[in-house]
C-alpha positions as CSV (number, residue, x, y, z in Angstrom):
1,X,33.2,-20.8,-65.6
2,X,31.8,-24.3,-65.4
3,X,34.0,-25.8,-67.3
4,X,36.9,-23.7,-65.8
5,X,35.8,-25.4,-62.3
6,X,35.1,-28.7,-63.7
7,X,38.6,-28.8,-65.4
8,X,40.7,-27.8,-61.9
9,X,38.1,-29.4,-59.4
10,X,36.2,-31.8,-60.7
11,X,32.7,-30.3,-59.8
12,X,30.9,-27.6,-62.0
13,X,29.5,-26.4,-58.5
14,X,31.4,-23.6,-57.1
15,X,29.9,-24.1,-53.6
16,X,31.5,-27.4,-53.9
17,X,34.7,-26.6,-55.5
18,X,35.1,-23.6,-52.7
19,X,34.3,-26.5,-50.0
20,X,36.7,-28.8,-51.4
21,X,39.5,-26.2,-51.7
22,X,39.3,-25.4,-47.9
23,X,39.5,-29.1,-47.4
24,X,42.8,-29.1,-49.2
25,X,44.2,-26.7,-46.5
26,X,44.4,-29.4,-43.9
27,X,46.7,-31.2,-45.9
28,X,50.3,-31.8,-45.2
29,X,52.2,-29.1,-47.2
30,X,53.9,-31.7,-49.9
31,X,50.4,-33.1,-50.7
32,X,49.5,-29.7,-50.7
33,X,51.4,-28.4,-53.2
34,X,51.1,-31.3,-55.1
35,X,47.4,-31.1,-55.0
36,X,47.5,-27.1,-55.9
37,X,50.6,-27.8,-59.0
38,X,48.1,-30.8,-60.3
39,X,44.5,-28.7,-60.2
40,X,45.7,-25.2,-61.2
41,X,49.0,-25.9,-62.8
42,X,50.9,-23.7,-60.5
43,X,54.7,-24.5,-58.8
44,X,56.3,-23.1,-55.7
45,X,57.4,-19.5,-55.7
46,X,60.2,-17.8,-56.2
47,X,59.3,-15.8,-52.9
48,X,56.7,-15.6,-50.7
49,X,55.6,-12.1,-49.7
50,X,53.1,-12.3,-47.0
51,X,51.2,-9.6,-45.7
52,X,50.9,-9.6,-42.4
53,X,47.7,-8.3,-39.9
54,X,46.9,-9.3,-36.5
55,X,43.8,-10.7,-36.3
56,X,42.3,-8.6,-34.1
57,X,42.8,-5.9,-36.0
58,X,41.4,-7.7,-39.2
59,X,38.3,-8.1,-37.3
60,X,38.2,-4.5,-37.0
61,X,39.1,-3.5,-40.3
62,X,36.4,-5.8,-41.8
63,X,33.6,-4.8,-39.0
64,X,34.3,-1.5,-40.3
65,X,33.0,-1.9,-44.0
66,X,29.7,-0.7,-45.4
67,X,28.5,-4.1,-45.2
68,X,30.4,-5.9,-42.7
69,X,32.4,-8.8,-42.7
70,X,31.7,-12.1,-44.5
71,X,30.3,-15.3,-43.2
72,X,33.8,-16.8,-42.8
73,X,35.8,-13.7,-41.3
74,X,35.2,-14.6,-37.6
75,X,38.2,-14.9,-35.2
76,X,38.3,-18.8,-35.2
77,X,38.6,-19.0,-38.9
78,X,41.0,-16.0,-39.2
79,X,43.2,-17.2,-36.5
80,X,42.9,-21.2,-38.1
81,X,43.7,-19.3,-41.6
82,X,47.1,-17.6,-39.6
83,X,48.4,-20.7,-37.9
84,X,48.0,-22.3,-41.3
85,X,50.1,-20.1,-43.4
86,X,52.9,-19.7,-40.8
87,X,52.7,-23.8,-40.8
88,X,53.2,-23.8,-44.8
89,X,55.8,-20.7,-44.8
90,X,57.7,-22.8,-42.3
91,X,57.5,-26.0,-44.2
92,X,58.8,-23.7,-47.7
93,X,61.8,-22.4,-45.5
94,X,62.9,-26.1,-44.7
95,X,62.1,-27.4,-48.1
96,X,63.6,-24.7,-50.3
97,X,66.4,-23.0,-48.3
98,X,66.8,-20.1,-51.0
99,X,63.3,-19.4,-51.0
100,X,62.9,-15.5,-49.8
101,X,60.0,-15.5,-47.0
102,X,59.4,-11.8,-46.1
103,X,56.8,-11.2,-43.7
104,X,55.6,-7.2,-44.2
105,X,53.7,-6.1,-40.9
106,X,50.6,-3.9,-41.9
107,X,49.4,-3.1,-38.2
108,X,48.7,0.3,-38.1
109,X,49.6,1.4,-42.3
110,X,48.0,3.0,-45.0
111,X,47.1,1.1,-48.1
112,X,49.5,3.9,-49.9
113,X,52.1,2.7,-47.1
114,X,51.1,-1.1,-47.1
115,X,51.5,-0.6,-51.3
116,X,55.1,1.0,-50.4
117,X,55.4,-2.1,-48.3
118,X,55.4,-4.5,-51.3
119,X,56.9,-2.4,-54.0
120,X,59.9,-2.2,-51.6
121,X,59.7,-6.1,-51.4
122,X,59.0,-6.8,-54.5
123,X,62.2,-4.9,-55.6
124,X,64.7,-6.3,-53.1
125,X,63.2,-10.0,-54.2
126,X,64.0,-9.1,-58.1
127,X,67.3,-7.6,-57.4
């Protein structure tokens, strides 16, 4: 793992690899692609499927586990985290105009009908 972390961050500390990894998300969506294809060797999708929850009712899902939420799941962050991937997804429709953006709302599903959800997806971005 250390070297795995060393190799794509720089750090062997994964407290400081997770730290610098949030830092990358305030970063203009070219450098951050750029930063993600150059530390984990990954390119821009074919398709973005993006499963979509209201916050409020992420808070309630996660309030409802065994163990409660994590650390990080509070409304700021989620909310932050929302904003931030509708300001990426926007910047992939501008820069890739074929690229297939499907936003599947989860409010009020299943996992067997979420799951439904995103084989459906999955098959209409393949076809």
């Amino acid at each position: 793992m250390r070297d795995w972390l060393r190799t794509r961050t720089g750090d062997t500390d994964a407290w400081a690899a997770g730290t610098e990894v949030l830092r990358w998300g305030t970063l203009p969506p070219d450098a951050l692609s750029e930063t993600l294809a150059r530390h984990f060797g990954v390119s821009l999708p074919d398709g973005v499927l993006l499963r979509d929850l209201p916050v409020s009712e992420a808070l309630r899902r996660t309030g409802e586990r065994p163990r409660g939420g994590e650390l990080h799941e509070t409304e700021a962050f989620l909310a932050a985290t929302r904003e931030r991937y509708d300001a990426v997804l926007e910047h992939l429709s501008r820069a890739r105009p074929h690229l297939t953006v499907r936003r599947l709302p989860c409010s009020g599903l299943s996992v067997d009908e979420v799951a439904a959800e995103v084989r459906d997806a999955v098959a209409a971005l393949s076809a």
